[in-house]
C-alpha positions as CSV (number, residue, x, y, z in Angstrom):
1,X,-20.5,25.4,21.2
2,X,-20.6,21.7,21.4
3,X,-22.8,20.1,23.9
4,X,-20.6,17.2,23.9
5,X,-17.6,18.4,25.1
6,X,-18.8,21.5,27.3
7,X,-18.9,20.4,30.9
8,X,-16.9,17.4,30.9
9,X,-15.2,17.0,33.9
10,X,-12.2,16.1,32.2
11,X,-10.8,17.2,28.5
12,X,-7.7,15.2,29.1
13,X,-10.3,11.6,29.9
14,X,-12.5,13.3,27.1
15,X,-9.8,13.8,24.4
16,X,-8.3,10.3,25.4
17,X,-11.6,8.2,24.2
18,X,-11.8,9.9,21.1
19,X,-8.5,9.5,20.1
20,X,-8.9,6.0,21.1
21,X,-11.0,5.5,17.8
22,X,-8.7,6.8,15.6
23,X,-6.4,4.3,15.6
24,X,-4.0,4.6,12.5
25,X,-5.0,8.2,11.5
26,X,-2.0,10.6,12.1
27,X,-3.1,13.5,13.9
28,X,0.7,15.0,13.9
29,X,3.3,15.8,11.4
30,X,6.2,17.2,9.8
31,X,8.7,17.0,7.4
32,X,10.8,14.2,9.8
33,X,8.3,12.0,11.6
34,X,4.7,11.3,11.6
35,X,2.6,10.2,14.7
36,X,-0.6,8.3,14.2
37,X,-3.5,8.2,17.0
38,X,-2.5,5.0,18.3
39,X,1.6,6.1,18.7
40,X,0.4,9.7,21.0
41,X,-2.1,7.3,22.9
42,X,1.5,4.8,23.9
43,X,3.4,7.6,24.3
44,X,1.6,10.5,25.9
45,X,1.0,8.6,29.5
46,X,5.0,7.3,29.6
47,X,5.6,11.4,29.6
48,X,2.7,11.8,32.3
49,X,4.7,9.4,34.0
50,X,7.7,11.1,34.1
51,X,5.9,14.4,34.6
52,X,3.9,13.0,37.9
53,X,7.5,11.7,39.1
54,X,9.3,15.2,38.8
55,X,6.2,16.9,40.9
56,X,2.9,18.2,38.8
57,X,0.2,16.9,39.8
58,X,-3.5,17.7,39.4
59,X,-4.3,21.3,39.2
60,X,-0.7,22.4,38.9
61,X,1.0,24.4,36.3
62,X,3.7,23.4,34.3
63,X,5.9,25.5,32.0
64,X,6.9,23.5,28.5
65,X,9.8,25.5,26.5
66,X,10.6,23.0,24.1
67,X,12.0,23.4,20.5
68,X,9.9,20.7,18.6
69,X,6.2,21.5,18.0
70,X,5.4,17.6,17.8
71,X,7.2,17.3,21.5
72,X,5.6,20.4,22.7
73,X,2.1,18.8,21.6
74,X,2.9,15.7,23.6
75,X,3.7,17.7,26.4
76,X,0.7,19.9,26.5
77,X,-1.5,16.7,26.1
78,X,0.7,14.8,28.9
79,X,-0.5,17.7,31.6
80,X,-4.6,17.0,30.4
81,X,-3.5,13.6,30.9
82,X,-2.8,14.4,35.2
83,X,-5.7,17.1,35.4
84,X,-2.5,20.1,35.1
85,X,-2.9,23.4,33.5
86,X,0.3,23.8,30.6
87,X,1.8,26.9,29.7
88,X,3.9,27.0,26.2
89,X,6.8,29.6,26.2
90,X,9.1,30.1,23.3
91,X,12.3,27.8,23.5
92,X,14.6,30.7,22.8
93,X,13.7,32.5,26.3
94,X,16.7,32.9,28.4
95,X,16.4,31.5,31.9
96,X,15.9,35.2,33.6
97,X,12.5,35.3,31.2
98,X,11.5,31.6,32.0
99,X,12.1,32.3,36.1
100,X,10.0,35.3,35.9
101,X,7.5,33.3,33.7
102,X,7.5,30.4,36.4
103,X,7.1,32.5,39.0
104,X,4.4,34.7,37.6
105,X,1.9,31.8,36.6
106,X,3.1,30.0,39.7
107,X,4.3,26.8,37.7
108,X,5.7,23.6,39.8
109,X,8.1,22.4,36.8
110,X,9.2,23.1,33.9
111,X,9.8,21.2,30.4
112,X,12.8,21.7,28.8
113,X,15.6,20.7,26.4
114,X,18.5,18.6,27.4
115,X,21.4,20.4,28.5
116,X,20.3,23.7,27.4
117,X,22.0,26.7,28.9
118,X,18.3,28.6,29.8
119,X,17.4,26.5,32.6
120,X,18.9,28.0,35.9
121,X,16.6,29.4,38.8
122,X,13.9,26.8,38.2
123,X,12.9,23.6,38.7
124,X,12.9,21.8,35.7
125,X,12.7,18.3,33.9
126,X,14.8,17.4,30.9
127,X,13.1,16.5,27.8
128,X,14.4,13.2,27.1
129,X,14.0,10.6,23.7
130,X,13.4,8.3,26.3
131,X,9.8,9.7,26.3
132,X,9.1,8.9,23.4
133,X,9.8,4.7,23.2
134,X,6.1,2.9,23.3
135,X,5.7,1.6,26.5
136,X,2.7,-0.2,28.5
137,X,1.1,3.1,30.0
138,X,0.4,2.2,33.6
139,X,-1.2,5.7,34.4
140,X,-4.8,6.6,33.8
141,X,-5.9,9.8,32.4
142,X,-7.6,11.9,35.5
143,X,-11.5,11.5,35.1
144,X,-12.3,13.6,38.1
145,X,-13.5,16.8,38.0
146,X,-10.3,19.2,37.0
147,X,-10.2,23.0,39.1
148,X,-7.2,23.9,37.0
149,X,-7.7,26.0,33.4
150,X,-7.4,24.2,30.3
151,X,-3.5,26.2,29.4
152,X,-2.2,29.4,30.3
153,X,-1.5,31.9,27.8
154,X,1.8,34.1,27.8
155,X,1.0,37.3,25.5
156,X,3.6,39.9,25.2
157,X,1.5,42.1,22.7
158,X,3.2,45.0,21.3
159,X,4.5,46.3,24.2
160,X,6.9,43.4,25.3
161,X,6.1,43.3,28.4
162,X,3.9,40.0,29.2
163,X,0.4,39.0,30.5
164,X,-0.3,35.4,31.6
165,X,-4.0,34.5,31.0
166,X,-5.7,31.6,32.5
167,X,-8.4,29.9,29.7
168,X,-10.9,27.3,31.3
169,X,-11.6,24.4,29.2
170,X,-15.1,25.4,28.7
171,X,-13.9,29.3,27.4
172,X,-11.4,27.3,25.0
173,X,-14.4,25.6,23.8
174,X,-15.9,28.3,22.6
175,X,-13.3,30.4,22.0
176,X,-11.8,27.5,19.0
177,X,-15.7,27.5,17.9
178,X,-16.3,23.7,18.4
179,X,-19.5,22.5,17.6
180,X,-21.4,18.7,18.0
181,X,-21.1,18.6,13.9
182,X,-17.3,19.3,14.1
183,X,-16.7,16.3,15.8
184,X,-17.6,13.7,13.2
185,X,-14.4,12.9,11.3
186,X,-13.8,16.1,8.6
187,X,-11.4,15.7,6.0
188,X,-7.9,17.6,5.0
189,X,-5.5,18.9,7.4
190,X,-4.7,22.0,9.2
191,X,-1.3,23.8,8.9
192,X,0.5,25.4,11.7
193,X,3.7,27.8,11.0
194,X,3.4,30.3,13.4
195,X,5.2,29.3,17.2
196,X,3.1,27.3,19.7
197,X,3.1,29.8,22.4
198,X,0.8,32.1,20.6
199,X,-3.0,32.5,20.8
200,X,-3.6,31.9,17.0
201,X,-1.4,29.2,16.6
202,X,-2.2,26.5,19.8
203,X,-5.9,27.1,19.2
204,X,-5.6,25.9,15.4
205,X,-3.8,22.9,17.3
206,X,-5.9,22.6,19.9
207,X,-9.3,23.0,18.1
208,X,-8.4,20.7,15.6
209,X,-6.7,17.9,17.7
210,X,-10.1,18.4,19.5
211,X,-12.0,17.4,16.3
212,X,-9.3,14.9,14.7
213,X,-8.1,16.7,11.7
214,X,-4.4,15.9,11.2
215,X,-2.5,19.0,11.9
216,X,1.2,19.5,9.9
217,X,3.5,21.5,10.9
218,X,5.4,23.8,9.4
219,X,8.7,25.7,10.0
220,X,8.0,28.9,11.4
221,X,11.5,30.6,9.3
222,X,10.9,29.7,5.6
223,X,10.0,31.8,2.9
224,X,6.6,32.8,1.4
225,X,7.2,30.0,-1.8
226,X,8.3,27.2,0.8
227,X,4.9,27.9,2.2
228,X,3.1,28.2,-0.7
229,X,4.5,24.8,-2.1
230,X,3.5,23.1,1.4
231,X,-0.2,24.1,1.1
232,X,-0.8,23.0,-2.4
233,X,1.2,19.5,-1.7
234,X,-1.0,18.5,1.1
235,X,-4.5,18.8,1.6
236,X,-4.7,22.1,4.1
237,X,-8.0,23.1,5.0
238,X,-6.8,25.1,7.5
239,X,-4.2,27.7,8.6
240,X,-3.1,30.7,10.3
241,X,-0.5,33.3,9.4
242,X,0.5,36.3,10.7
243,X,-0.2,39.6,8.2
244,X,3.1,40.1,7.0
245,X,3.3,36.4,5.6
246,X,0.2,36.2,3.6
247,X,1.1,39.8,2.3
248,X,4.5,38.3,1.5
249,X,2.5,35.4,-0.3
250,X,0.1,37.4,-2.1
251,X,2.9,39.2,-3.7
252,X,4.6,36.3,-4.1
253,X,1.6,35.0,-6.6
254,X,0.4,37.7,-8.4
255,X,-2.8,38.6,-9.8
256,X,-4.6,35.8,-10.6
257,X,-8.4,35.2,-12.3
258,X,-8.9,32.0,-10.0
259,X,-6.9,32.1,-5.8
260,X,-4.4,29.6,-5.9
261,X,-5.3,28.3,-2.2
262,X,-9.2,27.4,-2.9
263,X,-9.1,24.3,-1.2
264,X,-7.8,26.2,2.0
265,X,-11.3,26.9,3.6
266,X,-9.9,29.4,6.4
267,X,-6.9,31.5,5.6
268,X,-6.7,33.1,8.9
269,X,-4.9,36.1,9.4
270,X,-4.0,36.8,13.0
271,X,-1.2,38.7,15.2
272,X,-1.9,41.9,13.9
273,X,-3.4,44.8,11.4
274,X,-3.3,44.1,7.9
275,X,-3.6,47.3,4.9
276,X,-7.0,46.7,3.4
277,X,-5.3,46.5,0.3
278,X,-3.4,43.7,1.3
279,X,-6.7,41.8,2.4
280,X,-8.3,42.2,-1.3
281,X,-5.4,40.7,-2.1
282,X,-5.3,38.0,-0.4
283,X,-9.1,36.9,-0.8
284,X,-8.6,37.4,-4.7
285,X,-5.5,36.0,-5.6
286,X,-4.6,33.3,-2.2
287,X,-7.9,32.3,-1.2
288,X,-11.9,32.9,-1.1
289,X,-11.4,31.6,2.7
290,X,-9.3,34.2,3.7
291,X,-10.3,35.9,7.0
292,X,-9.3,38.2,9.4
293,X,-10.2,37.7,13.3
294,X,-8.9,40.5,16.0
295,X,-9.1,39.5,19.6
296,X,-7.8,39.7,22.5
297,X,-6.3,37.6,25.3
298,X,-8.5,38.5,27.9
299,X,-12.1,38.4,25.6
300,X,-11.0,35.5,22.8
301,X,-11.7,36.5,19.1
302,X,-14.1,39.6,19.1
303,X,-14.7,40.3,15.2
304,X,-14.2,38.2,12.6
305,X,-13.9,40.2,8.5
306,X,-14.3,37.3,5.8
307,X,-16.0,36.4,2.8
308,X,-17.9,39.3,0.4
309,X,-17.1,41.4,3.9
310,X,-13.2,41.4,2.7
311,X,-14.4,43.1,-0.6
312,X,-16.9,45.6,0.6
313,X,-15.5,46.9,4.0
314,X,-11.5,46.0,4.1
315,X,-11.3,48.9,6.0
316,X,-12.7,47.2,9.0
317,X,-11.9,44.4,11.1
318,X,-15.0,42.3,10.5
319,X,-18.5,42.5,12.2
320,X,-18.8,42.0,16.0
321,X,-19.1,38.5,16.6
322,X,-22.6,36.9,17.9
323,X,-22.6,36.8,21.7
324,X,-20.2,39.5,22.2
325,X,-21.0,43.4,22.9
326,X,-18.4,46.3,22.2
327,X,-18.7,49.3,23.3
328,X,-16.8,52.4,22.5
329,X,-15.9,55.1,25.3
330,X,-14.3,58.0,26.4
331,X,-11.5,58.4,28.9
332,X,-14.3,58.7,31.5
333,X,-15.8,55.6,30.6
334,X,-19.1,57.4,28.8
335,X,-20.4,55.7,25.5
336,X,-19.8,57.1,22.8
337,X,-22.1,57.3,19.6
338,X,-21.6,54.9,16.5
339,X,-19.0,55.6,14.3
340,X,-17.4,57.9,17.2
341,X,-12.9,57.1,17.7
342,X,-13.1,55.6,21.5
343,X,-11.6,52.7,23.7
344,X,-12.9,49.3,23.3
345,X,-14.6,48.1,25.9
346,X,-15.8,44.6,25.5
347,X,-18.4,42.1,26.8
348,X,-17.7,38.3,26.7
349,X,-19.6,35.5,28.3
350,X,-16.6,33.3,27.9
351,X,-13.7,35.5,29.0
352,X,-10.0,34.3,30.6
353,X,-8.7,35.1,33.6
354,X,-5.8,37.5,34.3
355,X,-3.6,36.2,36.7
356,X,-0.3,37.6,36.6
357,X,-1.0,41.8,36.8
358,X,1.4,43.2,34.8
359,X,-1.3,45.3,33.0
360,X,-3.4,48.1,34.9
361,X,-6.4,46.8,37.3
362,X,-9.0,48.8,35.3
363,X,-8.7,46.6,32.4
364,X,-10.5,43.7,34.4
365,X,-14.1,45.1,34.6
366,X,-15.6,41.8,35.9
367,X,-19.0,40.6,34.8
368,X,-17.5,39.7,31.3
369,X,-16.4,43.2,30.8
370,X,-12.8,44.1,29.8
371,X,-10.6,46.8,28.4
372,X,-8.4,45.5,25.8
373,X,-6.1,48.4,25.4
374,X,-7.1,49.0,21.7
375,X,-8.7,52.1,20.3
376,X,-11.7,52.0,17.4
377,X,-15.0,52.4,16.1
378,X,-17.9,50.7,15.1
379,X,-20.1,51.8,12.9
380,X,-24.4,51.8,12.3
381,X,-24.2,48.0,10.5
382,X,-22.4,46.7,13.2
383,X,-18.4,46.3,11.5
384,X,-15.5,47.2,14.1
385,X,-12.6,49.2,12.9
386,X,-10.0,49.0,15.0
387,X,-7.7,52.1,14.9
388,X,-4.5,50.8,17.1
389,X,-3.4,50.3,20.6
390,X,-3.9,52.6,23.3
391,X,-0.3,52.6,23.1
392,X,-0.1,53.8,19.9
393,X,-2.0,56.5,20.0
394,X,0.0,59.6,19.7
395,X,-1.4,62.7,21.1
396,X,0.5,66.0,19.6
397,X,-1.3,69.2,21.0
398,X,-3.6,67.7,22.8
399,X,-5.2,65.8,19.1
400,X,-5.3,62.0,19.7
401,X,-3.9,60.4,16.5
402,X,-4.0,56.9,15.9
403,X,-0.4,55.3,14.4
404,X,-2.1,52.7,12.4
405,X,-4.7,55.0,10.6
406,X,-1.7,57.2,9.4
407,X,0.4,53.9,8.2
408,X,-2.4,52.5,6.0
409,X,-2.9,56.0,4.4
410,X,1.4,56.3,3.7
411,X,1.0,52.7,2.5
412,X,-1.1,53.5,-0.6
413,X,1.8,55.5,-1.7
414,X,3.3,53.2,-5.0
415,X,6.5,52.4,-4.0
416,X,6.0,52.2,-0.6
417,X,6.9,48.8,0.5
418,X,6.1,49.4,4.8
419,X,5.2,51.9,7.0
420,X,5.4,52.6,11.1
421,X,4.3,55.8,12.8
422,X,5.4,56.8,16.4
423,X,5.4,59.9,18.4
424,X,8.9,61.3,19.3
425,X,9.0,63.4,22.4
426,X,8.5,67.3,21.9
427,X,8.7,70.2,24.4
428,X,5.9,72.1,23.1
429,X,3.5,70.0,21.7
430,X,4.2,66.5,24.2
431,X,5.2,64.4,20.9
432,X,5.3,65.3,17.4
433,X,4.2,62.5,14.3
434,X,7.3,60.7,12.4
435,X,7.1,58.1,9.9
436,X,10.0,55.6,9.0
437,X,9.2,54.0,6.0
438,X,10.4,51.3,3.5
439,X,10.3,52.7,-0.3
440,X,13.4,52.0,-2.3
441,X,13.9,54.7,-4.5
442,X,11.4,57.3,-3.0
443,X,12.8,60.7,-1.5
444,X,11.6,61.8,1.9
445,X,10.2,64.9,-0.3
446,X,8.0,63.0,-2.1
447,X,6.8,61.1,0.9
448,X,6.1,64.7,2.4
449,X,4.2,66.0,-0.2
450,X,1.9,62.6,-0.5
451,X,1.1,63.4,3.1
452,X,0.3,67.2,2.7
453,X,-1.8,66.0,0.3
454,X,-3.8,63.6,2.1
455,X,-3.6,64.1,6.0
456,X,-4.5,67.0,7.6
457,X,-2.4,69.4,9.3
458,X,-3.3,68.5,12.8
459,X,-2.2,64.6,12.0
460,X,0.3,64.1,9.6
461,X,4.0,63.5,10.1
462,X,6.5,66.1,10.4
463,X,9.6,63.7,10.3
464,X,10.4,61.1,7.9
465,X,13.1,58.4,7.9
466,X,14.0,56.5,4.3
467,X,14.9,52.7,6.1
468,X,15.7,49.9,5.2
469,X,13.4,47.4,7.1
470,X,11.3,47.7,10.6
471,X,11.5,45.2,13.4
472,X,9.0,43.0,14.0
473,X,8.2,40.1,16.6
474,X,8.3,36.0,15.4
475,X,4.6,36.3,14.9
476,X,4.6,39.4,12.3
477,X,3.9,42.0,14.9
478,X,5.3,45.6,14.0
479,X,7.8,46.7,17.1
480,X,7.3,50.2,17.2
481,X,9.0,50.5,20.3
482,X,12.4,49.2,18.5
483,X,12.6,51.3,15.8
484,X,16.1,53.5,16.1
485,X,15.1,56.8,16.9
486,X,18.8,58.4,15.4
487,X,17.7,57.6,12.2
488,X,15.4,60.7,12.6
489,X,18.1,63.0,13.7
């Protein structure tokens, strides 16, 4: 963790003289516009200003539901800039989803787009180009000691329904891995395609804006070859995608003797499980710097699966990071022995805050100690396997089966192009095990003699259901919970 940064008393007064010496290096861009140091230093205090006029102030929260990602940075760094805590939320929110957002995290204003139709029941301020003209900036960053977190973090998870977390700039720190040697000038750029208001994708931003590596970004809707073509045009270092993209990319590039990506250093893959086949195939054939993190809103990234750790135990999600402690328990809370199915229960020294409870009290241990909601193992040499949600864990007779386990065995069926395994409500057992599945020019008898073959009776499914694709969130997150439960019959 950087000594440098840790402590300040204010990231906004911090960020501000650094970026002061960057002068004509562009720290933001896309495929319209480009913004050097100097041009965010002349035009971030002109949207303070405007900001400070509409009502936030130090220590308040503001909502920023902008479509841009270059505007959305401008406005993130504009709250630093007055001591105020931001919190990003997709533009496409209706205005019922933004007022119960605002209320929630207690917000005083909210960013938004001109005219737009999703901005009733809260106070608001409208974006405006005016923002952006260079002007003389007559407000200082604050250099007093800041109360209020770094951001807030919206996370809807797989369950839709969402969690507001409150990071401290000290816990973002650490949490983007920031150390003293990051902060001398590094070379390349990152690459952001995923949405803003995700954890994996404003803490590539965030943690590299901290560091001055350019960051370019991306559209989030494009296809696997679009994205492929951007990283070998420009020098990307750095990324993060969600599972189902860098699958889609692997797949898209074939088998190769030498990755395509080498010069990307960290091909993160975040927002979800990936099959361990699909991992191999992304270290082998994308990138040697392919790596998978899982984490949570409330801890930061626990486990972290990358380098020769990808080849030998893709099963896994990665060994337990330094610093953090995971224990594995039954429903009572008793720890269980290594290599024993259990809930996670996790120790951070750097954890957020939970401040709107829309998730059960227990989950908040205090001391550092939380309960993620996600069920797993981990095993003698310290790797974490993480089996699925709590959620997702279908119990039929009274035998706890985890949903993801199942998918990644149906998955190794050839042919099988995706997988997702729920629980449908049954009168005798509580919920019986069904499987829709994508596999053009498989029969649902084939599929149920694979799994006779290789699940046993207690686990595998019952029903099957030959679709056509599964819903899934912006950021690659299977939506169990949407899948149409006629097509089982």
């Amino acid at each position: 963790m950087s000594k440098a940064l840790a402590g300040c008393a204010s990231y906004g007064a911090a960020f501000f003289s650094r970026l002061s010496g960057w002068q004509d290096r562009p720290p933001l861009a896309n495929g319209q516009r480009e913004l050097t140091a100097l041009d965010i230093a002349q035009r971030v205090p002109v949207i303070a200003g405007h900001l400070r006029e509409a009502g936030i102030g130090q220590n308040d929260v503001g909502l920023i539901c902008l479509r841009d990602p270059i505007d959305t940075v401008l406005g993130f760094l504009a709250h630093w800039y007055l001591g105020a805590s931001p919190l990003v939320l997709d533009f496409r929110q209706r205005a019922e989803e933004r007022a119960r957002m605002f209320q929630a995290s207690g917000a005083r204003l909210a960013l938004v787009e001109a005219n737009s139709p999703e901005r009733d029941g809260f106070a608001h301020l409208d974006w405006s180009p005016e923002f952006l003209h260079a002007a003389t900036p007559t407000l200082a960053p604050v250099s007093t000691a800041v109360a209020a977190p770094a951001m807030l973090l919206a996370s809807s998870g797989t369950t839709g329904s969402p969690k507001i977390y409150a990071v401290d700039y000290d816990v973002m720190i650490a949490w983007g891995g920031i150390r003293d040697a990051d902060l001398e000038m590094p070379l390349g750029l990152a690459l952001c395609a995923l949405p803003l208001q995700y954890v994996a994708s404003i803490m590539l931003v965030l943690r590299n804006l901290l560091i001055g590596l350019p960051i370019r970004f991306h559209p989030v809707l494009t296809s696997q070859s679009d994205l492929i073509e951007a990283m070998l045009s420009h020098p990307v270092v750095h990324t993060a995608l969600s599972p189902s993209v860098i699958r889609a990319m692997a797949a898209d590039v074939g088998t190769r003797d030498v990755p395509l990506l080498e010069n990307v250093r960290s091909l993160r893959s975040s927002g979800g499980p990936a099959l361990p086949d699909d991992k191999i195939a992304a270290y082998r054939n994308l990138s040697s710097g392919y790596n998978m993190a899982f984490g949570s809103g409330l801890s930061g990234f626990v486990s972290v699966l990358a380098g020769e750790d990808v080849l030998l135990r893709p099963e896994t999600s990665g060994r337990v990071h330094s610093g953090m402690h995971v224990d594995v328990v039954d429903p009572s809370g008793r720890v269980l022995p290594k290599g024993t199915e259990g809930a996670l229960r996790i120790h951070t020294k750097t954890p957020s805050r939970l401040i709107a409870p829309t998730r059960p009290a227990n989950e908040v241990l205090g001391d550092g100690w939380c309960m993620t909601g996600d069920v797993g193992m981990v095993d003698e040499d310290g790797f974490l396997t993480v089996l699925g949600r709590s959620m997702d864990m279908i119990v039929r007779g009274g035998i706890s089966i985890s949903a993801t386990e199942l998918e990644s065995v149906i998955a190794r069926l050839p042919g099988v192009k995706d997988v997702a395994v729920i629980g449908l409500d049954d009168l005798e057992l509580g919920q019986e095990v069904a499987a829709a599945v994508v596999a053009p020019g498989i029969e649902s008898a084939a599929l149920r003699q694979y799994c006779i073959s290789k699940i046993s009776p207690d686990k595998r499914p019952r029903k099957f259901a030959l679709v056509d694709r599964l819903p899934y969130s912006a950021n690659g997150k299977l939506l169990r919970r949407k899948i149409d439960l006629s097509v089982f019959g």
